[in-house]
C-alpha positions in Angstrom: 141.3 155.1 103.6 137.6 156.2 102.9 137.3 157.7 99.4 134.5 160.4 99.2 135.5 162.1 95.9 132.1 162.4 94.1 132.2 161.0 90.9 129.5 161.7 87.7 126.9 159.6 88.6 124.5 161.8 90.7 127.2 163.3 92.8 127.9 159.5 94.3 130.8 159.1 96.1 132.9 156.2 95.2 131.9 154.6 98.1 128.4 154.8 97.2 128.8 153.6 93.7 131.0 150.0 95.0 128.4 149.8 97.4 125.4 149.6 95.1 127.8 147.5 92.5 127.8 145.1 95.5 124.2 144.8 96.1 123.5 144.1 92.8 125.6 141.3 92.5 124.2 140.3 96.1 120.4 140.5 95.9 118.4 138.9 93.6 116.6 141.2 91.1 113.4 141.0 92.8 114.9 142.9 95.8 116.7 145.4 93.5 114.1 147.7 94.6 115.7 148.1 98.5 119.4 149.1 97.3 117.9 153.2 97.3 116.3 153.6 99.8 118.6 151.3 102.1 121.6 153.2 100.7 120.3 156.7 102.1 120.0 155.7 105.2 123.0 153.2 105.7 126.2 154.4 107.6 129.4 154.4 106.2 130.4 151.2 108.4 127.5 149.5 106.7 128.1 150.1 103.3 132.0 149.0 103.6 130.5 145.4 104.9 128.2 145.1 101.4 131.9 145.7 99.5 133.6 142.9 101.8 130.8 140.6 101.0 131.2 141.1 97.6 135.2 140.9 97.6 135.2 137.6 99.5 132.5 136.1 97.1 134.7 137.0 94.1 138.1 135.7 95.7 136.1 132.3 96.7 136.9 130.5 93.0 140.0 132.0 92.4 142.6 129.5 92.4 144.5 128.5 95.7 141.4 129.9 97.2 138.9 127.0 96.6 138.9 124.9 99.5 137.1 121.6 97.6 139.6 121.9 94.9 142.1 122.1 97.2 140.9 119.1 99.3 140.6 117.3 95.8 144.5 117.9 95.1 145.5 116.7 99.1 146.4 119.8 100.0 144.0 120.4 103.2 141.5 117.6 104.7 137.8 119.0 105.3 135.3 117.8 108.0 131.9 119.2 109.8 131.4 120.1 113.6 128.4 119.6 115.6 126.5 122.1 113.5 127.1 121.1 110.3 130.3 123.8 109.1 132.4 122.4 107.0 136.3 123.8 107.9 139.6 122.5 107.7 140.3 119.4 110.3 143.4 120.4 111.6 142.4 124.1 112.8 141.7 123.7 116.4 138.5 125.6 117.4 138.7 128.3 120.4 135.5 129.5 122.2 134.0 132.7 122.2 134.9 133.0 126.4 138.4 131.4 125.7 139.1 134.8 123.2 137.7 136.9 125.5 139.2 135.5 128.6 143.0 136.3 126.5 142.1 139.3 126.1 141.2 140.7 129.1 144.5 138.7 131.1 146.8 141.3 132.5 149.2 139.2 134.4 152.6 141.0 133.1 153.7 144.5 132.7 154.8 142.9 129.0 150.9 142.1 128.7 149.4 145.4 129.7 151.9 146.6 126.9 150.8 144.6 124.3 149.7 146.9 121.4 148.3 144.5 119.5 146.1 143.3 122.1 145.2 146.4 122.5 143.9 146.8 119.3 142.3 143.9 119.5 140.1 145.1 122.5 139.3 148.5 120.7 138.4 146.8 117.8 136.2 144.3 119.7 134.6 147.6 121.5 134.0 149.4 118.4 132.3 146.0 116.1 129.0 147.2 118.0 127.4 150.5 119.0 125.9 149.2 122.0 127.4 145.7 123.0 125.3 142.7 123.7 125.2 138.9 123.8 123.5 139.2 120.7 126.7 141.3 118.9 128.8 138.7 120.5 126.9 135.9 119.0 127.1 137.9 115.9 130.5 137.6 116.1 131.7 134.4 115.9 128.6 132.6 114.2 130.5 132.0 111.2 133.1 130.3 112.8 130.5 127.2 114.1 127.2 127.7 112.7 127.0 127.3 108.1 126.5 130.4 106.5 123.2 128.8 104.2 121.6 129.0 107.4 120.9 132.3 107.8 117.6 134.0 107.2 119.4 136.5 104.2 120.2 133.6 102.3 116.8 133.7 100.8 117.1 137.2 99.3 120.9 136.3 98.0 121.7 134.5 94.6 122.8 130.7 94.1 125.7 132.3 92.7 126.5 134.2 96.2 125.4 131.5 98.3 127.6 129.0 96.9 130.8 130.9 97.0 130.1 131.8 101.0 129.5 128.2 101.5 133.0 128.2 100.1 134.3 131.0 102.1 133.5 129.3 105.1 135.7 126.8 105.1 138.7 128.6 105.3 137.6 132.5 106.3 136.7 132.6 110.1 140.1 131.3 110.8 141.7 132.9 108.5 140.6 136.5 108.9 138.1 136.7 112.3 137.7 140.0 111.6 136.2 139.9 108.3 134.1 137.4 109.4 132.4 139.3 111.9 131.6 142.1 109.7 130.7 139.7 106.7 128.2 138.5 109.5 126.9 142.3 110.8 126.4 143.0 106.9 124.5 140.0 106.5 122.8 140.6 109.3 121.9 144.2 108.1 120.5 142.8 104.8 118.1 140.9 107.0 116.8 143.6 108.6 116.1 145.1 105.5 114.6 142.6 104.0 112.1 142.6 106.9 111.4 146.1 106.2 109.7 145.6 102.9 105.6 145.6 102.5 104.2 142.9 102.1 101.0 142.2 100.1 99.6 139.9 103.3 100.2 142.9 105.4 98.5 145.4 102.8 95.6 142.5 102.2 95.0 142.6 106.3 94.4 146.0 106.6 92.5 147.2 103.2 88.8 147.3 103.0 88.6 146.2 99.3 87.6 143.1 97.6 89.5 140.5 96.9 89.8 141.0 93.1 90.5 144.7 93.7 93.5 144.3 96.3 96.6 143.2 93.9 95.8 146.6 91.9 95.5 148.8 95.2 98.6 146.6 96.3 100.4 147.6 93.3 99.6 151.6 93.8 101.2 151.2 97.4 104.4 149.3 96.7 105.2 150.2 92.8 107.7 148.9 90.9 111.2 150.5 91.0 112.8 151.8 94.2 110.7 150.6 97.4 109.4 152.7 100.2 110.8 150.7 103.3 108.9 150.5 106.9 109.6 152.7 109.6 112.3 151.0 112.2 109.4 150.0 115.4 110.5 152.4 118.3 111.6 150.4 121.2 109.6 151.7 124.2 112.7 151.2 126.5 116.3 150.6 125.7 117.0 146.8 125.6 118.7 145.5 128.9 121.6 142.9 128.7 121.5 139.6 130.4 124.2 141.5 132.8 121.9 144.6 133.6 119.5 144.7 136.6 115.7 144.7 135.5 112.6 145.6 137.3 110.9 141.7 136.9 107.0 141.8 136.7 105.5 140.6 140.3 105.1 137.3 140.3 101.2 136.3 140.5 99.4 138.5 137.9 96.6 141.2 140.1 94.2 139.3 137.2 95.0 135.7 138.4 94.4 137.1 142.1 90.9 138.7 141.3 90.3 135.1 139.6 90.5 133.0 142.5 87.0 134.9 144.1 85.0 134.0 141.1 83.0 130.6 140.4 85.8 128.0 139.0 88.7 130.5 140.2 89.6 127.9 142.4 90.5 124.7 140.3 94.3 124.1 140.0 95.7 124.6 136.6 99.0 122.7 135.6 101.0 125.7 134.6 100.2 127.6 138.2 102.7 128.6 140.4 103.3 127.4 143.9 102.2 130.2 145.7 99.0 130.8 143.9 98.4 126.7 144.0 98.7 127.2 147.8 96.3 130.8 147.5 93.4 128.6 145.4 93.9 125.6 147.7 92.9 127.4 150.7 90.2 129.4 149.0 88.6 125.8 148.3 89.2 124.7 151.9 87.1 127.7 152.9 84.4 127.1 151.0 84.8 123.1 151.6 82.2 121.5 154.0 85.1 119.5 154.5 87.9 120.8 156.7 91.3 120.0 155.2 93.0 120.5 158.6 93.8 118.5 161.8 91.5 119.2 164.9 88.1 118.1 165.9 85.4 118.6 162.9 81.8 118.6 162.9 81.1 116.5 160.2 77.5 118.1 158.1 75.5 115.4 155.9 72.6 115.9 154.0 70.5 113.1 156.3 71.4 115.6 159.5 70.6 118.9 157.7 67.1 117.0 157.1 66.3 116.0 160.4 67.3 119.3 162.1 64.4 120.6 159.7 62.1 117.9 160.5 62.4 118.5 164.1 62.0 122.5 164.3 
């Protein structure tokens, strides 16, 4: 149950104050300065995934709950797939299709009344506001690709990365759930992070001197809370890989026009057949050689010549 009893501290809600508890055992003080503003304009959703993270870092040392000393002691046996996550060796792994393709099998009145399939699906529909091959990557990337490999790592401390790395090995399978929102918050730290100004960004556009652009820098982006950059408007709603799209034609009007001028008509590497053939026959055309079968009236420059002489 969601508490939103305010408390003392600014009229915060409890929620509010875990949440920013969380970051600052997260972040790394140089990024202390996002936890504002990205608090005031989080969701509720969001903030709840900052307090997981934090939960499952503190649990990850706790003892039964460290996997190495557990695999020290002969309790569990670890090894690495393909892409380098370390996890227990005698979990088997299930696909991403394989989970979906249980969920969605109706083959039994007893199956269409399963209420905890159900769930399942509703909670699957509800992890993303609009559902895409991206959220479902999100998903279950921390079930087969290590943690230390995503971009947020970068903003976290060695504390927190060390105790995910320990997470990992026994989480996904353990709770997929969790995962999946320990994932969406990480991935909503990362898109923060991106968010921030940065002085090559300020340096690009200012008119000053060199000398003079780390004090102007410093009057833009103070010290303290940070003033984050406006989310980039979409100019159409992103399309799934499912969803019909209008493609762009497939010779460009510009590569067209090209052809007429001098040089348009040299074959490039990267050209497509149909505008191979297009440029091919504009050369032919303008060829004193014919490139088709058929009787050909051959022009050389000794013939040319002598018609002249003779008129």
């Amino acid at each position: 149950m969601q508490r939103s009893l305010s408390s003392g501290q600014g009229g915060l809600s409890h929620l509010d104050i875990d949440c920013k508890e969380a970051l600052q055992q997260l972040l790394r003080p140089s990024y202390y300065g996002i936890i504002n503003p990205w608090m005031g304009s989080a969701s509720t959703r969001q903030k709840q995934d900052m307090i997981l993270l934090k939960k499952r870092m503190e649990e990850a040392d706790r003892p039964g709950k460290n996997p190495y000393l557990m695999a020290d002691v002969g309790k569990i046996q670890i090894t690495s797939n393909p892409w380098g996550r370390e996890r227990e060796s005698n979990v088997i792994p299930v696909t991403a299709d394989r989970i979906q393709a249980d969920l969605l099998r109706n083959q039994s009145g007893a199956e269409q009344r399963d209420l905890r399939r159900e769930k399942e699906r509703q909670y699957m529909a509800r992890y993303s506001e609009i559902p895409s091959t991206a959220s479902v990557a999100d998903f279950f990337q921390l079930s087969k690709t290590p943690v230390l490999e995503h971009p947020t790592m970068k903003v976290l401390t060695d504390r927190v990365r060390g105790k995910l790395k320990h997470w990992q090995v026994l989480g996904p399978e353990r709770n997929p759930h969790e995962a999946a929102e320990m994932m969406r918050g990480l991935q909503t730290l990362a898109a923060a992070c991106e968010r921030l100004p940065s002085y090559s960004e300020y340096s690009a556009t200012s008119s000053s001197k060199v000398h003079e652009r780390l004090f102007g820098y410093s009057q833009v982006v103070p010290r303290g809370n940070r003033t984050l950059k406006s989310v980039p408007k979409l100019r159409r709603t992103p399309l799934s890989s499912s969803a019909p799209i209008l493609l762009r034609p497939l010779l460009d009007p510009a590569e067209l026009e090209a052809i007429s001028r001098p040089g348009g008509t040299a074959v490039q590497l990267n050209d497509c057949e149909p505008l191979q053939r297009m440029k091919n026959i504009a050369r032919s055309s303008q060829s004193q050689v014919q490139m088709s079968m058929g009787p050909t009236d051959w022009s050389t420059t000794s013939r040319d010549m002598a018609k002249d002489y003779a008129s």
